[in-house]
N, C-alpha and C positions, 0 to 999 in steps of 0.2 A: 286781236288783243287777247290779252289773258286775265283771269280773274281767282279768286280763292273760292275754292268751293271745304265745306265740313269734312271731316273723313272720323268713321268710326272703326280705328282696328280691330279694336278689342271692348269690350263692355264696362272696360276701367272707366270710362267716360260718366257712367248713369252713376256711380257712384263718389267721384271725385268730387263732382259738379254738385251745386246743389241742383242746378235745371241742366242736361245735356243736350245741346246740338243734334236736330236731326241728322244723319249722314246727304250728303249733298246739296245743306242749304247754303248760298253764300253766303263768304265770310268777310268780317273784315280784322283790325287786331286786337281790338275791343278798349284801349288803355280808355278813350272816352267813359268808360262805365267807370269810371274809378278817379276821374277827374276833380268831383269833387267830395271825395270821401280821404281822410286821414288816412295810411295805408295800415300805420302802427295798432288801428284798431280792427282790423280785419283779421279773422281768426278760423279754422277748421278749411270749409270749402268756400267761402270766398274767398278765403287766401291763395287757394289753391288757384282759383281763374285767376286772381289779381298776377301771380307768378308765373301762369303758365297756358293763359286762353286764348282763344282764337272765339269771336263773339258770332254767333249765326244768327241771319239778319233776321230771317223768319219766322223763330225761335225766341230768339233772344237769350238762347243759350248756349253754353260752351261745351267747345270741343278741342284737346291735345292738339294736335294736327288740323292740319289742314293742305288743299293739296290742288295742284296750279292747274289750270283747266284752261281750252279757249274758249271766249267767250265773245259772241257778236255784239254790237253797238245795240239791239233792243235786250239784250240781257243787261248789259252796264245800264243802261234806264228802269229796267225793272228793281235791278238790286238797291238802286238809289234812289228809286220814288218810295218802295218798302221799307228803306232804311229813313228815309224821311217819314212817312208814316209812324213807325216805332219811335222816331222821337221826341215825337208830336205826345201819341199816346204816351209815350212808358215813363221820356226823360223830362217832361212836360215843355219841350221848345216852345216859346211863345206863339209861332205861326207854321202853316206848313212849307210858306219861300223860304225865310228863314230857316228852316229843317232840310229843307234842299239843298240847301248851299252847303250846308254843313255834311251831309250826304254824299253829295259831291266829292267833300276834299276826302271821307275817308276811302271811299270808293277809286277812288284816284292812289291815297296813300295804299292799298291794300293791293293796286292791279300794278306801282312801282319795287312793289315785291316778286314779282313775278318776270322779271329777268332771266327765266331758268328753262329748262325742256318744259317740257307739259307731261303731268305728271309725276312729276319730283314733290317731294312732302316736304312740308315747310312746320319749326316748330318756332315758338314764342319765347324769352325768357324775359321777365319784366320786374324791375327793380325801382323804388324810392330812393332818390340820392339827391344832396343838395336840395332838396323842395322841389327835385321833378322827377315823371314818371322814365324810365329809361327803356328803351326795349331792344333787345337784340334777338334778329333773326337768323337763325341757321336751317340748310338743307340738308334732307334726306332721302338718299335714293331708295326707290322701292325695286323690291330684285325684283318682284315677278314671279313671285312661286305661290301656287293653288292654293294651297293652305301652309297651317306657320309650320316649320322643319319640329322635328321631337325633338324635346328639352331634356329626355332623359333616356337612357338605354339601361336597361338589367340584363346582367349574366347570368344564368345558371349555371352554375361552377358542378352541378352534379352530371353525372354522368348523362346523357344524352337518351338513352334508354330505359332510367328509370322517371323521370318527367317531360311532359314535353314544355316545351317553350312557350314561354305568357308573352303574349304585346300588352303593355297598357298605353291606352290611347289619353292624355291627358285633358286633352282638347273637348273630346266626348264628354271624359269624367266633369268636366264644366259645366255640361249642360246638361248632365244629369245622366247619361248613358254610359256603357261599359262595354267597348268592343273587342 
């Protein structure tokens, strides 16, 4: 069986979010969180998950992405005793069978997404229309390269011999270093 696990590309996450998804907690597609709020009055970074999250169960926070994993029969039980746990506490479910069940179905709708290889990234888009929440899911393949390709290249158009050649690493420059 297969399941949705968090995936963190990039650190856009900590900041879109108001709370982000640790990397590999399971997922499920979270519109529950937003079931019962007006969408029209969500604004900044819960708009943003409301539009575009994948909800980490563990957490209770969002992540862009999220990305298809196999996952054995005592994992699908962990993520939906957990997830019935968090509803209990967070969504205040009236009981914990009750939160199971409910557990269950998302657990069940999140691992009917996963129709695809294992490890294909799966993204969220989620819409108010007519008085219901709409979500549409699309794949992303991951190429498989070490780190992410440069986003920029500079020429130095002078002659060869009177400077030498600068790499800037932009990647680095994110985290604060300069190689």
């Amino acid at each position: 069986m297969k399941l949705l696990k968090t995936v963190r590309a990039d650190p856009s996450d900590t900041f879109v979010f108001d709370k982000a998804a640790e990397p590999g907690e399971w997922a499920i597609s979270g519109a529950l969180m937003f079931a019962q709020l007006d969408p029209a009055t969500l604004a900044g970074k819960g708009r943003a998950a409301f539009r575009s999250g994948f909800l980490g169960i563990g957490s209770f926070g969002w992540s862009t992405l999220a990305r298809i994993v196999e996952a054995s029969d005592e994992d699908r039980t962990v993520a939906a005793e957990q997830l019935a746990v968090r509803l209990v506490e967070r969504l205040g479910a009236p009981d914990l069978m009750t939160a199971r069940r409910a557990a269950e179905e998302e657990i069940a709708f999140a691992a009917s997404l996963c129709d695809h290889p294992t490890g294909m990234l799966v993204a969220v888009s989620r819409r108010y229309e007519d008085d219901v929440i709409r979500e549409a899911f699309r794949t992303l393949q991951a190429i498989g390269r070490p780190k992410p390709a440069p986003v920029f290249t500079f020429v130095n158009e002078a002659d060869e011999e009177e400077a030498p050649a600068e790499r800037i690493d932009f990647t680095a420059l994110a985290d604060g270093e300069r190689r």
